[in-house]
ZAMARGU-4260 file (C-alpha; in steps of 0.2 Angstrom, whole numbers, plus 5000, padded with zeros to 4 digits):
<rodrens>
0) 5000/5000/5000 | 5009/5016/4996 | 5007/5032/4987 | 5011/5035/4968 | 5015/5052/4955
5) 5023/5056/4941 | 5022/5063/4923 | 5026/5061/4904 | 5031/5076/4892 | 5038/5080/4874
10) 5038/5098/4875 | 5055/5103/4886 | 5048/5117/4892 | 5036/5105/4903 | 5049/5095/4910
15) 5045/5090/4930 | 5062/5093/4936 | 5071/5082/4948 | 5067/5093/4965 | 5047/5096/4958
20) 5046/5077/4957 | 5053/5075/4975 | 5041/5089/4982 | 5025/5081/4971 | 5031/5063/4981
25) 5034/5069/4998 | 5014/5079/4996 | 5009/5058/5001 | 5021/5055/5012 | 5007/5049/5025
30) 5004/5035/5011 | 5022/5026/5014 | 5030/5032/5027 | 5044/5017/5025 | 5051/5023/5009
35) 5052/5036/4995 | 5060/5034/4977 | 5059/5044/4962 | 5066/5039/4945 | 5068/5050/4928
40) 5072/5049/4912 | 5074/5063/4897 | 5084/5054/4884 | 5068/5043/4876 | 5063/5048/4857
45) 5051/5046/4848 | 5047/5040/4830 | 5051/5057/4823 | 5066/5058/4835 | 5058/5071/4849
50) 5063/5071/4866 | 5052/5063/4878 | 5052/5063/4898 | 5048/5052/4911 | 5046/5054/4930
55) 5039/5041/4945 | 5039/5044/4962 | 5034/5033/4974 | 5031/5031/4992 | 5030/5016/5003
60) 5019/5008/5015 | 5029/4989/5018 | 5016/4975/5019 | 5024/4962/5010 | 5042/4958/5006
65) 5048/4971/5019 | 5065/4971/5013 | 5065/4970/4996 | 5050/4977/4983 | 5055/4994/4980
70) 5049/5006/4967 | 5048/5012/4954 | 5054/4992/4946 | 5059/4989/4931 | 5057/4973/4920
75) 5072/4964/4916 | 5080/4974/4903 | 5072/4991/4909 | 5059/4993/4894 | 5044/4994/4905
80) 5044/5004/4923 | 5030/5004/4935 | 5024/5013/4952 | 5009/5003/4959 | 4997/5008/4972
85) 4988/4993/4981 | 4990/4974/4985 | 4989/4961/4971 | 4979/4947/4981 | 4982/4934/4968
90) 5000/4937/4965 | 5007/4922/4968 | 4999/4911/4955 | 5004/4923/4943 | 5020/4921/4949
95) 5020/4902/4946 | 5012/4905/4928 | 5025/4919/4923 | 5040/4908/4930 | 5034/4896/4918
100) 5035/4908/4903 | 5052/4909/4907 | 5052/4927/4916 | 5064/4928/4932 | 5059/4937/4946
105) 5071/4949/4957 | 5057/4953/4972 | 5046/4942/4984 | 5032/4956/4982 | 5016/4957/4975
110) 5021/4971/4961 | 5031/4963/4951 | 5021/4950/4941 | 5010/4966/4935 | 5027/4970/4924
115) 5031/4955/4918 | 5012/4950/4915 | 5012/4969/4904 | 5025/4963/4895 | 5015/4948/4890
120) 4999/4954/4886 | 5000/4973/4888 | 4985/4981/4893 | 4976/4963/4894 | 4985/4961/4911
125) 4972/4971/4922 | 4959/4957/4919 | 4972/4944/4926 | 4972/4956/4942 | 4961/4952/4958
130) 4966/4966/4970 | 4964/4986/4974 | 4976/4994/4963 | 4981/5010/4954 | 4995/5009/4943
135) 5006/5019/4930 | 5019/5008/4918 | 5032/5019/4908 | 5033/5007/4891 | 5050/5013/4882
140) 5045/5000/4867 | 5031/5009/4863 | 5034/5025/4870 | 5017/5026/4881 | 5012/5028/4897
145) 5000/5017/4906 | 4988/5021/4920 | 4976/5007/4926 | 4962/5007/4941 | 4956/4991/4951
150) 4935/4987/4946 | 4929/4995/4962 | 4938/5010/4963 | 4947/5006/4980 | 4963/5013/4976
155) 4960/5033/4967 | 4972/5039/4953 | 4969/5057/4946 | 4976/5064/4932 | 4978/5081/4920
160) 4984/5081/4903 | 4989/5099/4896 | 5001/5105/4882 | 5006/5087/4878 | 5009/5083/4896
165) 5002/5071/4907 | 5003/5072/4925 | 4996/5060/4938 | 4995/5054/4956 | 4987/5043/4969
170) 4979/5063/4978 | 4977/5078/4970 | 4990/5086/4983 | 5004/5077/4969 | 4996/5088/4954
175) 4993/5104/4966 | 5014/5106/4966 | 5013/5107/4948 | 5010/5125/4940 | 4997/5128/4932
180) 4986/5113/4934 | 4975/5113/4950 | 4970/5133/4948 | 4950/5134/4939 | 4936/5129/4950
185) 4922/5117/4938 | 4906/5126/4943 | 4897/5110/4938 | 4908/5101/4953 | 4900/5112/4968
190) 4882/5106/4960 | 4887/5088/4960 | 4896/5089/4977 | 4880/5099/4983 | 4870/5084/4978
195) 4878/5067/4979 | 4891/5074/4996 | 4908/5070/4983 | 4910/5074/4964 | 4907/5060/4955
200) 4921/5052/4941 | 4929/5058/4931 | 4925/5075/4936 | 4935/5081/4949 | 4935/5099/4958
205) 4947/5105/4948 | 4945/5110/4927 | 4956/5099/4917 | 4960/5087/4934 | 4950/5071/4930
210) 4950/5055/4942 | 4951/5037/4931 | 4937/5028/4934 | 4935/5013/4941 | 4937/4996/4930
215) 4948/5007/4918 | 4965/5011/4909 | 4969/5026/4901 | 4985/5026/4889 | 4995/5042/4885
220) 5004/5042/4868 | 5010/5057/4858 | 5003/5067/4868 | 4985/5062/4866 | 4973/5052/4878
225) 4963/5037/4877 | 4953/5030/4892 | 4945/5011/4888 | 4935/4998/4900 | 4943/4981/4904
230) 4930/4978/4917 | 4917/4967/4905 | 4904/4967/4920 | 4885/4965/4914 | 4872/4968/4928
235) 4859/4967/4920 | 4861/4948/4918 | 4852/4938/4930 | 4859/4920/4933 | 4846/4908/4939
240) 4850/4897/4955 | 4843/4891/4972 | 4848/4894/4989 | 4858/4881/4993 | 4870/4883/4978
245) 4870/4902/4980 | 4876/4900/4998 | 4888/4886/4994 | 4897/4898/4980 | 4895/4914/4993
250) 4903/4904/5007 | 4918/4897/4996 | 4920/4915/4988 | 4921/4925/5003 | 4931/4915/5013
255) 4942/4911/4999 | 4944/4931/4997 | 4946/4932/5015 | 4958/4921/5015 | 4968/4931/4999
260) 4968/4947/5010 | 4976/4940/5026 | 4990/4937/5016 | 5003/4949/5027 | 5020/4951/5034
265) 5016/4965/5048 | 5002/4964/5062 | 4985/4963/5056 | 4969/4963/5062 | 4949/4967/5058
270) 4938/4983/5060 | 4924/4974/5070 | 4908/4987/5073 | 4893/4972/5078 | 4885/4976/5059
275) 4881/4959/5050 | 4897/4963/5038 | 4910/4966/5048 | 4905/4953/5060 | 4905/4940/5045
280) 4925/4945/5039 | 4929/4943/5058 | 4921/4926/5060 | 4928/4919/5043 | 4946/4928/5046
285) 4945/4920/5062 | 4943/4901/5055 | 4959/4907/5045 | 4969/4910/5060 | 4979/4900/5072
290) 4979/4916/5083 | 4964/4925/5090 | 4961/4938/5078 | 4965/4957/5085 | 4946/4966/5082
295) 4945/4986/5082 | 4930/4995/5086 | 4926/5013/5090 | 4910/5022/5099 | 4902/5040/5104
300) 4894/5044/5121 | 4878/5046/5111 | 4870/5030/5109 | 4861/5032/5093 | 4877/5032/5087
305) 4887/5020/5097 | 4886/5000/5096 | 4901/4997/5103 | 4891/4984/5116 | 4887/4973/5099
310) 4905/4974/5093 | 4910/4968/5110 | 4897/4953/5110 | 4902/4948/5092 | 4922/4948/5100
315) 4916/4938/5113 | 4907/4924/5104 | 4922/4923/5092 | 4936/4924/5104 | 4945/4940/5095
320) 4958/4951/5105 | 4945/4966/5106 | 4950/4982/5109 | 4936/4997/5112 | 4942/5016/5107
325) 4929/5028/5114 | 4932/5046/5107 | 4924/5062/5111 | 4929/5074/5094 | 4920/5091/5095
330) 4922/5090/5079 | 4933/5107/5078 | 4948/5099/5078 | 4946/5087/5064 | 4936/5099/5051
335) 4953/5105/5045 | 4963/5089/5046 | 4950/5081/5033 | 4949/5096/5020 | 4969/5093/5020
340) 4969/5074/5017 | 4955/5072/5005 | 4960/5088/4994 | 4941/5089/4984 | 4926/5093/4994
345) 4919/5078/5002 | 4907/5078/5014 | 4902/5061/5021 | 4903/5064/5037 | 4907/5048/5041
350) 4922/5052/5036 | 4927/5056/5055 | 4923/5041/5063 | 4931/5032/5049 | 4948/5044/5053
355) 4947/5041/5072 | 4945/5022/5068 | 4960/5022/5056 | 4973/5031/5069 | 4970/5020/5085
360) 4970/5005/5074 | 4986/5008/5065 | 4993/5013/5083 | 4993/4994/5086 | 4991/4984/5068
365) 4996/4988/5049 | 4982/4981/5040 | 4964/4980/5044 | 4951/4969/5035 | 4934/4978/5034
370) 4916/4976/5030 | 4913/4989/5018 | 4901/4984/5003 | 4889/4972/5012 | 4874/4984/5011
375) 4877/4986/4992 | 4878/4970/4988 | 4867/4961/4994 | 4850/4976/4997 | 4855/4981/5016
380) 4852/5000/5015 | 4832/5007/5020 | 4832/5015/5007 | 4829/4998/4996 | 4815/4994/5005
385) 4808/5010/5002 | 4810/5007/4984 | 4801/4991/4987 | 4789/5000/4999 | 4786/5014/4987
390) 4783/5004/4970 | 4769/4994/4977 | 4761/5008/4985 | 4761/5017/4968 | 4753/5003/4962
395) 4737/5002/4974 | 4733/5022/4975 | 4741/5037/4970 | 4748/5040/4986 | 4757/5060/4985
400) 4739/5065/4982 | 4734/5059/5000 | 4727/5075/5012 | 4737/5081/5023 | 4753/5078/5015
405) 4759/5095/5013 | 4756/5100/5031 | 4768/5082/5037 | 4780/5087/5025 | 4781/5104/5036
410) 4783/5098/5052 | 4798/5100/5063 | 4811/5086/5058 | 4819/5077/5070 | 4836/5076/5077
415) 4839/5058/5080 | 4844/5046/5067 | 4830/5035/5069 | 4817/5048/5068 | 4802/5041/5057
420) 4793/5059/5055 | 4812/5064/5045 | 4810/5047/5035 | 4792/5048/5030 | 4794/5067/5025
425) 4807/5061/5013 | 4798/5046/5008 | 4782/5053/5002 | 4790/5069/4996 | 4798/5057/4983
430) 4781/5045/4979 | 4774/5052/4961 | 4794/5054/4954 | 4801/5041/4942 | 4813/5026/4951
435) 4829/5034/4947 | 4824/5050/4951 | 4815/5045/4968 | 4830/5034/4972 | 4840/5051/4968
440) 4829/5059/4980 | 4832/5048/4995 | 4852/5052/4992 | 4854/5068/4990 | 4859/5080/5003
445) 4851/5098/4994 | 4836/5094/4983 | 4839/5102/4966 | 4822/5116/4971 | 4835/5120/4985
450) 4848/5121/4977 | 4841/5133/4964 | 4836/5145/4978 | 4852/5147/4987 | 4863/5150/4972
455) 4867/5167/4967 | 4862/5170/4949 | 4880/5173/4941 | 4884/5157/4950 | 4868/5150/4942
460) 4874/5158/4923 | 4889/5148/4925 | 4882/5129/4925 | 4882/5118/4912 | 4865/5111/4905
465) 4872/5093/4912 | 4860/5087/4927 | 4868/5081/4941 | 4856/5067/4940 | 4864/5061/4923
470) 4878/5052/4932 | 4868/5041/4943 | 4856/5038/4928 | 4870/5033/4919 | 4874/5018/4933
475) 4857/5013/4932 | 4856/5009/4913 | 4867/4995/4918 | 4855/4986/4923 | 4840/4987/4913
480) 4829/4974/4913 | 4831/4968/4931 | 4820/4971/4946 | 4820/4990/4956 | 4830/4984/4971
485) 4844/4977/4961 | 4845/4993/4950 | 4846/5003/4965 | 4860/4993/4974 | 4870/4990/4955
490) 4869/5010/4955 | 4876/5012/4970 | 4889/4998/4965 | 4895/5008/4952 | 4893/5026/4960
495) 4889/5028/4977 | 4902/5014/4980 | 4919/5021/4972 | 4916/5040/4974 | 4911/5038/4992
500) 4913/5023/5002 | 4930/5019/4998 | 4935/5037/4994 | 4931/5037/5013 | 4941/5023/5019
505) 4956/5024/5007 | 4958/5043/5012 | 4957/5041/5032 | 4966/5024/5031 | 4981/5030/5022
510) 4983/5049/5030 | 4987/5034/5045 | 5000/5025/5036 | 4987/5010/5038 | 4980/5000/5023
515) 4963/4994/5023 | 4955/4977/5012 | 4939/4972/5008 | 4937/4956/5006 | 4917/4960/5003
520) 4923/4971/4987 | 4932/4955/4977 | 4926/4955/4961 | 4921/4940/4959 | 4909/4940/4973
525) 4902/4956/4967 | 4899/4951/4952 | 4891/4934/4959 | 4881/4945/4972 | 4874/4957/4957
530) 4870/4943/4947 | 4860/4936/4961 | 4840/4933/4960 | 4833/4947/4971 | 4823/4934/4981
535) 4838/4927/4988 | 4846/4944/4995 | 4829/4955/5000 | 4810/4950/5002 | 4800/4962/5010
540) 4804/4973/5026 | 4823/4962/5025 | 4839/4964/5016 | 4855/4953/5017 | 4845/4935/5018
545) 4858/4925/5009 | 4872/4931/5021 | 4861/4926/5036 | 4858/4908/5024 | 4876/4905/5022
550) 4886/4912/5036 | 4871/4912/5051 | 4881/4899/5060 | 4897/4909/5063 | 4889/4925/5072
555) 4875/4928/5085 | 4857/4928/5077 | 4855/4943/5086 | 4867/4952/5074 | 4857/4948/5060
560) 4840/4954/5067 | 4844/4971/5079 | 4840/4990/5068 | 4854/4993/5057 | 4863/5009/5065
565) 4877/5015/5050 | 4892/5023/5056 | 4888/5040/5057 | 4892/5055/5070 | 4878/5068/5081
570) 4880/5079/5066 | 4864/5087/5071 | 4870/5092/5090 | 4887/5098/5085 | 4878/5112/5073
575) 4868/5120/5089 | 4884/5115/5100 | 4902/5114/5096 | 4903/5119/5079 | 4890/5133/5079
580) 4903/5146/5083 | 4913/5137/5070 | 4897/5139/5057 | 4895/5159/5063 | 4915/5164/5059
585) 4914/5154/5044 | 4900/5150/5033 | 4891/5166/5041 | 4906/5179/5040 | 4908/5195/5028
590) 4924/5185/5022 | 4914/5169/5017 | 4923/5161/5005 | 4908/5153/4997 | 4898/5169/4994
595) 4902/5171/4975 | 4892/5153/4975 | 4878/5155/4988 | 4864/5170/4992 | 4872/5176/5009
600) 4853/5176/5015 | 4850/5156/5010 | 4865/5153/5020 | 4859/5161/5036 | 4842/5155/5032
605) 4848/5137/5034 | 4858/5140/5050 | 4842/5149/5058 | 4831/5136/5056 | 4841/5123/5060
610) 4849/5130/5077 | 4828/5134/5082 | 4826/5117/5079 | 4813/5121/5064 | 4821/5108/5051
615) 4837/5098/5053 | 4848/5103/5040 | 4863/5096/5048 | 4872/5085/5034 | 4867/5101/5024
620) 4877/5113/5035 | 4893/5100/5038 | 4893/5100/5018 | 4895/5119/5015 | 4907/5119/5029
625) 4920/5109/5021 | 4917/5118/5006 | 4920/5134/5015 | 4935/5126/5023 | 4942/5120/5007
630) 4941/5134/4998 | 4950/5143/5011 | 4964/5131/5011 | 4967/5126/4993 | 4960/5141/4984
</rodrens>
């Protein structure tokens, strides 16, 4: 697990000179802190005989083959160089298959066989690949540059191409210490941010700054850009089976996954919150080990938000090494710590338990297995059900016509999580909208009406005609022709997924120096999950059957039938406590950094209502704060 950057040119006068390339390295130095590396090159030619130049800088996290393994490699006789981002779980059988070819090997580690497997088959390799990987291979036969992203977008890679430069790198702190690349806001990013929390792929903040997306390789040669799909994953194909096959091939996919991603030569051990998923990669990790397993958990003295007790049963049933953190953030300290490390607006605030998480963790263990992708994969978000719930209702009456509903839709929202006044206001306010749009609906943090009425009208001029909707309407084509939950869950799959979840995790993980893996995100059992009849995963009120089919044995019943909880913070309580004052210099200030975007008066209108308790706008309030906070840090 490390941290990658580096750039090709032809036109000298774009050259990344040695000290640029150090200080465009050492910007993710929290990605490896055991190592850094740089190599360059400026005597390659092209066909025409033009100078072209190369740079890679790498930095390292060591989790496998401590001593040896360093980057940027090189093949045998240094045609092909590579810097590589992630854990190759299947590594060594493609060592044993290259050996055989005849290819010799001067490293243990997992990032090896990716050369000589290119030199092989070329951009064919990634499809050989089962891991989380971003990568960038320098071919001098060809004279081309290579950039590849793993199929769930676990590992990021961003990239800007500009007067027949390409520059690259796993955060956009790399590109930032390049001039003249990270300098025009895309308007169209703040409306995307605004309504999905992060800015979707390939867009990125930045004009001209694009993110790879997930499943993809881009290759850079004379100067142009190409990005093709290697990923050949078709969701809208349902494969028939019954339960008893589907759990016999969940049980020996997972626990074969789980059993890749132990693979470790440092201390390793489990986030363990008392969910059904995370609780699932313990117990099967656990069967895996010799040793009891070491199990993390973190909690809030708030307990709609802690379930710390259900983590510690779950430890207890399984014998783990459990350790407890219990934090009280104030959420002042950590505002500005995450606008740093995760350089674009993003504003899942789950972000901070996820960071508090990740720095006890690694204070005792490298490498943590995690849970992450359980709700997607097999319909364990509310939301599903009220797709479900919604669809038949439609179907008996025309329920958004029902008296009364305007005045429930005014009401006073609630500030717990559970509160069922906020969910049925969203729920109904969504009834007579298309699927896509209604699943839309129940996602977004500022409705589009609302966002219309808080942005200032030059800021309004500026926007392209594109929808933010387009983006999630694109992930549901995928999947035409199957039923309305697995739409919803193959949408998030492809969107939600990538540009949030493991943005999440990969971001607070690696400011830690910790790596994180996801045994629940191996390709092969999403692809077997998504191509699961619906049956077998949801039927009416209940999500995640086939897990409860397949692994019920290994965990207390009880985890499979208390209320879902999420991982989530007392967003609500901080905005009329610690972070109002913070909200007031800020958001509310004549120096507001987000007033060419935003009516001054919208703003304040927000913050009134929801410090009276009137409407609980708190994810809406934490989201234009860390904008306000980055664009006083990186603008």
């Amino acid at each position: 697990m490390c941290g990658i950057t580096g750039a090709v040119w032809s036109d000298p006068r774009q050259a990344i000179a040695p000290d640029l390339l150090t200080r465009m390295t050492d910007a993710i130095s929290h990605r490896g802190p055991d190592d850094s590396q740089t190599w360059s090159e400026t005597s390659y030619r092209d066909a025409y005989g033009n100078p072209i130049g190369v740079a890679l800088g790498f930095r390292r996290l060591s989790i496998i083959d401590l001593e040896g393994a360093r980057q940027p490699m090189s093949n045998e006789d240094g045609s092909v160089r590579m810097v590589f981002n992630g854990e190759i779980y299947n590594y060594q059988v493609l060592r044993r298959r290259l050996e055989g070819r005849g290819h010799t090997f001067a490293t243990d580690g997992d990032g090896e066989p990716i050369l000589h497997l290119y030199e092989d088959e070329g951009t064919e390799c990634f499809q050989h690949l089962n891991g989380m990987f971003a990568i960038a291979i320098w071919d001098a036969n060809r004279n081309r540059c290579v950039l590849a992203r793993d199929r769930i977008g676990q590992k990021p890679l961003y990239y800007s191409v500009k007067n027949n430069q390409l520059v690259f790198g796993s955060e956009l702190k790399s590109l930032a210490a390049v001039d003249g690349i990270c300098e025009e806001i895309d308007p169209a990013a703040i409306d995307e941010f605004l309504t999905y929390q992060y800015i979707p792929h390939p867009g990125t903040i930045w004009k001209g700054v694009r993110k790879l997306a997930p499943g993809h390789f881009a290759i850079f040669e004379n100067g142009e850009l190409t990005v093709q799909r290697y990923w050949n994953f078709d969701p809208s194909i349902e494969t028939p089976i019954d339960q008893q096959a589907a759990c016999e091939r969940l049980r020996e996919l997972l626990t074969d996954s789980v059993k890749m991603r132990m693979q470790s030569d440092v201390p390793l051990g489990t986030f363990l919150s008392g969910g059904i998923d995370s609780s699932l990669i313990t117990a099967i990790a656990s069967q895996q080990s010799q040793t009891p397993i070491r199990t993390f958990s973190i909690g809030f003295p708030v307990a709609d938000f802690d379930e710390t007790e259900y983590a510690a049963g779950v430890a207890n049933h399984l014998g783990t090494q459990h350790q407890r953190f219990e934090v009280m953030p104030s959420g002042v300290d950590i505002v500005d710590k995450l606008v740093w490390h995760y350089d674009e607006p993003f504003g899942d605030s789950s972000a901070v338990p996820t960071w508090y998480l990740s720095e006890l963790t690694k204070s005792e263990v490298t490498v943590a297995l995690s849970g992450d992708g359980g709700d997607e994969l097999f319909a364990g978000y509310e939301r599903y059900r009220a797709l479900w719930l919604s669809n038949k209702l439609q179907k008996l009456f025309p329920v958004h016509k029902l008296p009364g509903l305007k005045l429930i839709q005014r009401m006073p929202d609630s500030n717990r999580r559970s509160s069922l006044l906020r969910k049925g206001k969203r729920f109904l306010e969504a009834l007579d909208q298309p699927p896509a749009r209604r699943y839309l609906n129940w996602l977004q943090i500022f409705p589009e009406s609302l966002r219309a009425s808080i942005y200032t009208d030059d800021f309004l001029a500026t926007l392209p005609g594109d929808d933010p909707f387009d983006f999630l309407q694109s992930t549901w084509t995928h999947s035409t022709g199957r039923d309305l939950v697995t739409r919803a869950s193959t949408a998030d799959i492809l969107s939600y997924l990538p540009c949030d979840l493991c943005t999440k995790v990969d971001i607070a993980s690696m400011a830690h120096g910790l790596e994180v893996r996801q045994p629940l995100l191996d390709h092969h059992v999403v692809e077997f999950a998504a191509s699961l009849p619906v049956h077998l995963k949801f039927r009416g009120k209940r999500g995640k059957l086939i897990l409860q089919d397949a692994f019920g044995a290994l965990i207390p019943k009880s985890i499979f039938t208390r209320k879902k909880m999420g991982f989530g913070i007392p967003i609500a309580n901080w905005f009329r406590d610690e972070l109002k004052p913070m909200v007031h210099d800020t958001l509310l200030s004549e120096d507001a950094r987000i007033t060419p975007f935003f009516r001054r008066e919208s703003v304040a209108e927000l913050v009134r209502a929801h410090e009276n308790s009137e409407q609980n706008h708190g994810y809406r309030l934490w989201n234009l704060l860390i904008l306000e906070k980055w664009l006083r840090r990186w603008t």
